[in-house]
Residue, then its C-alpha position, 0 to 999 in steps of 0.5 A: x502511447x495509450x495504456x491497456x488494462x483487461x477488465x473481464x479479459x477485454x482490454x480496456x484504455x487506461x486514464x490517468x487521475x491525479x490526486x491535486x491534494x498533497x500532505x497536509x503541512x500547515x507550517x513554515x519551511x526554509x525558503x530556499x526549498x522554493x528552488x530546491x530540486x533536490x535534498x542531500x542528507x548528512x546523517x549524524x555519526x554518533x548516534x544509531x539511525x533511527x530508521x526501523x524499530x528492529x535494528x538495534x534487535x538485529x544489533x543486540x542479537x549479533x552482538x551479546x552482552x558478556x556471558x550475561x553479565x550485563x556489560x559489553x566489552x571492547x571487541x563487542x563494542x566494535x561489532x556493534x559500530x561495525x553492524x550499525x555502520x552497514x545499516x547507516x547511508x543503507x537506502x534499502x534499509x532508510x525506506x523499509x525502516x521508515x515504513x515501519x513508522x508508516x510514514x508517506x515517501x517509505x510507503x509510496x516508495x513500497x507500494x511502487x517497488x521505487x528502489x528498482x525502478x530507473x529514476x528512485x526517490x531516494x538514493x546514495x548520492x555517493x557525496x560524502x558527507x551526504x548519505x541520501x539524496x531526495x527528490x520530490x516525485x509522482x508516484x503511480x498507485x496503480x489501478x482503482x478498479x473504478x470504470x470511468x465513462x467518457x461524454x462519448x460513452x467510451x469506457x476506460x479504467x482508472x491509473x490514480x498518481x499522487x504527489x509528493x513535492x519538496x516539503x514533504x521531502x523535507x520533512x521526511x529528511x528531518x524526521x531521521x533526525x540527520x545532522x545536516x540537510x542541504x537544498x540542492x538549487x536549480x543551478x546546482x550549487x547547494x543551500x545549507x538549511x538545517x544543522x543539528x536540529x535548527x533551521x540554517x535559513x530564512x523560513x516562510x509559512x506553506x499553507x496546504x489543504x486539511x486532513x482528508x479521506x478520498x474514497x471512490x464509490x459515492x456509495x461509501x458516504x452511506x457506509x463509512x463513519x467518517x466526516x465528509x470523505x471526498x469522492x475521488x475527482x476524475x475528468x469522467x464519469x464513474x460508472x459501475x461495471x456489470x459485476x458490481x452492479x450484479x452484487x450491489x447488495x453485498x455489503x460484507x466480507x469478501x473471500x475468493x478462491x484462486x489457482x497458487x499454492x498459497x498467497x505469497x505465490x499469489x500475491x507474485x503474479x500480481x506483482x508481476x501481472x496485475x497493477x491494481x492497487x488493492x494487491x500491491x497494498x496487500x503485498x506491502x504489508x503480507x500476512x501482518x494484522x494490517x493487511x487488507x488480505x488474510x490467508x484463510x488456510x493459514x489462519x484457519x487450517x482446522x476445524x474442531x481438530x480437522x482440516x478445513x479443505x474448503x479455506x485452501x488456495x482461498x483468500x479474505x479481503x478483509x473487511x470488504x475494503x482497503x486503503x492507503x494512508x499517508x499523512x493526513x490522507x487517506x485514499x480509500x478502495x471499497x467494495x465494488x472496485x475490489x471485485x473489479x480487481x478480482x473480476x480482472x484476474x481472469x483464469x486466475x480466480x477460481x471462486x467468489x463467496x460474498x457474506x450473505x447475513x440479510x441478503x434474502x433472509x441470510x443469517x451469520x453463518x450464511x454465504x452466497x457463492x456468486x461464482x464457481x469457474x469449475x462447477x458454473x456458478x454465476x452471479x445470476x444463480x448464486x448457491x447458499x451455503x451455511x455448514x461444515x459439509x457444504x464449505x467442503x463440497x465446494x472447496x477451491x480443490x476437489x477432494 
């Protein structure tokens, strides 16, 4: 069945584009994982899962030292095994733990909610030993915000999957440093190939293709500072959709105005309703330094000691871009297909500001307002602002 995403409110077919890279992993592997369809992990009993930087912050804080005396009694010795063994095998807590270490499956798994979904990555196999059981799986990114073109002319937004195969299961598997990894065969029966730090089995070399940068705008080689970035393949042609083109000036930051209480409220309809990828990178990592999305009223709610009305229900892309990173991968999102992704939200987006400094003689303190749902602004007639009180005048709420 054909999917439909609404760009401009006008449903639009969707096309799938897989990204035929992998994670670079130029090295050798057991060779029994050539007909693995899955891995089974025994985690190692004596020692704290390594898994997310805060667990033993959580421990330590449950589980004080004796009136500060620098020693731990017996009892408190066994809260602290009690609170570590809630965590060990814990699926939920192995996939929010790795993303710490922003590491390939934990952040595919994020960005795709996958611990919900009917078939997940990574489960409890309910095998004891064996705490977690891995799958190589395509995850579905979500939309670009690219618009492809057929030979035909018809027009179609982009759904981008990417890959992760049983190598790279099995390096995620090693990476939490497990007692004993299993590779489970296609007729069922399991294959001992790693045991407390060594390799069990016969090994080979896996070749794979080098570091890589994707980005989806050819544009994007003029103004990024990388060694050849590679333009997204796709079975069409990308072509630009009316909004990028109108504002295929602007190269800077980019703030937009829209009707939720805050960016948590926000980012839940997206969630909910939108499957781009910018707002699923942005809900990955909320209100962190490393998101791509900034909260202004938050992180500017005054000005000289008094409220900036004008930053409410209005948000940043920071940097005008956003990306996902993976091992040796990164998978670039610019500027026009952000605007897609605003321009789809609909009744939603309230307002548009883009960074006017050398647009038409704009400085650093200038900003053109391209759109205004409520007071008509439009890209063709934009209106320029520079001061205090004229941010105020066309704050996201009427004051």
């Amino acid at each position: 069945m054909q999917n439909y995403s609404l760009q401009n409110g006008i449903p639009i077919p969707e096309h799938v584009t897989h990204l035929n890279h992998g994670l670079p992993k130029n090295r050798r592997f057991p060779i029994a994982l050539k007909t693995a369809t899955s891995l089974l992990i025994e985690e190692q009993p004596d020692l704290v899962p390594i898994y997310g930087g805060g667990i033993m912050n959580r421990v330590e804080h449950q589980v004080p030292s004796s009136a500060g005396q620098g020693y731990v009694t017996d009892d408190e010795k066994r809260k602290a095994c009690g609170q570590i063994d809630k965590l060990r095998g814990n699926v939920t807590s192995l996939v929010h733990g790795m993303r710490e270490w922003d590491d390939s499956y934990s952040t595919l798994m994020a960005l795709n909610n996958d611990l919900k979904s009917d078939a997940p990555a990574i489960i409890d196999p309910n095998l004891p030993p064996y705490r977690f059981q891995i799958w190589p799986k395509t995850f579905a990114l979500g939309l670009t915000g690219r618009l492809l073109q057929d030979e035909q002319g018809k027009q179609f937004t982009e759904q981008l999957t990417v890959s992760l195969d049983i190598c790279d299961a099995y390096l995620f598997a090693r990476a939490i440093s497990p007692k004993r990894i299993l590779a489970v065969q296609r007729d069922g029966k399991g294959v001992l190939i790693y045991k407390n730090r060594k390799e069990t089995e016969l090994t080979e070399y896996v070749a794979s293709k080098g570091k890589a940068t994707y980005i989806c705008d050819p544009l994007d080689k003029e103004n990024l500072p990388l060694s050849a970035p590679i333009v997204l393949p796709s079975d069409f042609r990308p072509v630009a959709s009316s909004c990028s083109h109108q504002l295929r000036e602007y190269q800077r930051t980019i703030l937009f105005g829209h009707s939720f209480p805050d960016m948590n409220d926000f980012l839940a309809y997206t969630a909910a309703a939108d499957d781009h990828l910018l707002w699923k990178l942005a809900a990955s990592k909320p209100g962190s330094r490393d998101s791509c999305l900034i909260d202004l009223c938050k992180t500017y709610p005054t000005f000289k000691g008094q409220p900036r009305y004008e930053n409410q229900n209005r948000l940043q892309v920071k940097k005008g871009e956003a990306s996902v990173v993976l091992d040796g991968l990164r998978i670039r999102v610019g500027k026009p297909h952000i605007l897609n992704a605003l321009s789809a939200l609909g009744d939603v987006l309230r307002d548009l500001w883009m960074d006017a400094q050398g647009i038409n003689g704009g400085t650093l303190d200038d900003w053109d307002i391209v759109f205004d749902r409520s007071r008509g602004i439009s890209p063709q007639h934009p209106v320029r602002v520079s001061k205090p009180e004229q941010f105020k005048k066309y704050a996201v709420i009427k004051k």
